[in-house]
N, C-alpha and C positions, 0 to 999 in steps of 0.2 A: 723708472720711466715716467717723464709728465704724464699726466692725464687733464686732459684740454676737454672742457662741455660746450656744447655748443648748443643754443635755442631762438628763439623767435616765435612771435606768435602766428597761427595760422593764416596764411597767406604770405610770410617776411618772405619766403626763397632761401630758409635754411638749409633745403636737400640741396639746391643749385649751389650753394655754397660747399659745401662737403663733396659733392662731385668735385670742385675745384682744387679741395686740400686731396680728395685722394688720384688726380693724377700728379700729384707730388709724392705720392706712393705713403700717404700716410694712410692707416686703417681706420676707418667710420664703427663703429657700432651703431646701428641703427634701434634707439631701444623701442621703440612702435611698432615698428618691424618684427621684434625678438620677442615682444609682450604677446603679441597675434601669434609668435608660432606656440610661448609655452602653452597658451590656454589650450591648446590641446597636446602638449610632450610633458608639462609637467607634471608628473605622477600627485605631489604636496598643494599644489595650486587648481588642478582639475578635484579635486577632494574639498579645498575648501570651498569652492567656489560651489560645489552640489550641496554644500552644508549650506551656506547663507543663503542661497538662491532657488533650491532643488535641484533634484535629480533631471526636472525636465528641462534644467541649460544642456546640458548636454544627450546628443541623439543615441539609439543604443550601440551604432558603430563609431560612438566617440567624437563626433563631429558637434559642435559650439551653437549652441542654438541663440546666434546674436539678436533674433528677435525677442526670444524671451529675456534675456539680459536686458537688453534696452529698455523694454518696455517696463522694469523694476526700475532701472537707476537713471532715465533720462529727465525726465524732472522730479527729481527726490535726493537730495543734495546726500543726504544722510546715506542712503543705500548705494551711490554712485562713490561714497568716502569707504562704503564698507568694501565693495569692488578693488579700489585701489590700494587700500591695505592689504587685499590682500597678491596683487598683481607686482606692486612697486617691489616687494623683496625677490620674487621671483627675478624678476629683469637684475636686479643689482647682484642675486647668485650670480646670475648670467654672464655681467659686467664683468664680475671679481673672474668666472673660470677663463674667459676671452680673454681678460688683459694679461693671465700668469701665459697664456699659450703664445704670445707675440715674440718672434725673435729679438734678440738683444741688437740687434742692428735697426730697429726701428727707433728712432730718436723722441716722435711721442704720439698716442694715439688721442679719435677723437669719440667723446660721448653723445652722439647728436637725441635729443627728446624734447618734446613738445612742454613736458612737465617739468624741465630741469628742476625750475625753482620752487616748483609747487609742490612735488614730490620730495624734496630733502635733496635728491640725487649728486646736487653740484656739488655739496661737500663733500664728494668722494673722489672729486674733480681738484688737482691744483691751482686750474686757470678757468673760467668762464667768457664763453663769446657770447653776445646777442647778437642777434641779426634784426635789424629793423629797416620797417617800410612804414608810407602813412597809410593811414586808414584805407581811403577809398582805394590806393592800388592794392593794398592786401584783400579788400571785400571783391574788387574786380576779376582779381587773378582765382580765387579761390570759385567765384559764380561760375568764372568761366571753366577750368579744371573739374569742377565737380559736377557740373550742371544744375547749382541747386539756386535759393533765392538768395535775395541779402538777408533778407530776416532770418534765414534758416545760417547763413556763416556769422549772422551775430548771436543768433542764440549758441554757438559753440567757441566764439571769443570770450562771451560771459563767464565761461566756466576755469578761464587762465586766465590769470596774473594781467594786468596792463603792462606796454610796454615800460611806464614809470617805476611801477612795481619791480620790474624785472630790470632795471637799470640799477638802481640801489647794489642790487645782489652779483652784476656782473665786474668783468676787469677790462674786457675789450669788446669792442663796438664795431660790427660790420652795416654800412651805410647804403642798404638795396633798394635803393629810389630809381634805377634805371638812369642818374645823373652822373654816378659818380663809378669807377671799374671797380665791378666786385677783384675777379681778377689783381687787380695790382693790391688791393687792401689784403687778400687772403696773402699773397707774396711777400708782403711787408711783415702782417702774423707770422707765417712761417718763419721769415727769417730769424723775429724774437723768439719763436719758442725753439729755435736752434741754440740761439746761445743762452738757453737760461739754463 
């Protein structure tokens, strides 16, 4: 079965894109999504994570003490890499048992994450999409969504890829500037990844 990755940097409108391919009845894995549930279902990944961090990331009824994480890895590049080694294998088990369970009538599923390329993940992907928007509508839509500053959605752009970066490494290009129909570029995707 293909396996299609989809990313863009925070603010592109990569989830509104993936809403699009899955009423074409394709399946999303959402891996941000799936990384927030293991840190507290994975038995291997709730272990390492008390090793590199303590005991006091997590509460004693097992609940994720995101303040105490943050407050180690949000400016300290090195313990925010130690974080994701050990998070990224978790999510790609995850990948691997998700993609064996999809029925054979599914034609190909999609990887949606924020870290595709920063994390290794795509090459587990046969096709790579980005999704791109400019700057100022991704800092606008994200101030707005989140409630927070511009300083505060560029100090968390800083920490992914540009979208320059992330074009080298992609195969196809979705264009969400509000100019042009997400809709019919996701239609025209589709169609390719029908006949490949």
């Amino acid at each position: 079965m293909l396996k299609v990755g989809i990313t863009g940097g925070i603010g592109s409108g990569k989830t509104t894109v993936c809403k699009v391919f899955e009423t074409l009845g394709i399946p999303v894995f959402y891996a941000d999504t799936v990384a927030k549930e293991l840190m507290v279902t994975d038995s291997i990944l709730i272990a390492g994570v008390k090793s590199a961090f303590g005991a006091a990331s997590y509460s004693p009824n097992g609940i994720l003490n995101n303040k105490h994480i943050a407050n180690i890895v949000f400016n300290n590049k090195t313990e925010l890499e130690k974080l994701n080694s050990l998070v990224h294998p978790a999510v790609f088990r995850a990948f691997d048992t998700w993609e064996k369970e999809m029925p054979q009538s599914v034609p190909y599923t999609l990887k949606e994450a924020a870290l595709l390329f920063e994390s290794g993940s795509y090459k587990m992907c046969d096709k790579n999409i980005l999704v791109t928007a400019p700057l100022n509508l991704k800092l606008a839509r994200v101030m707005q969504r989140d409630g927070v500053t511009e300083a505060q959605v560029q100090a968390r752009m800083d920490k992914q890829f540009t979208d320059e970066q992330k074009a080298k490494m992609a195969d196809y290009f979705i264009d969400n500037t509000e100019k042009s129909s997400v809709i019919l570029q996701v239609l025209d995707l589709h169609q390719q990844f029908l006949s490949l």
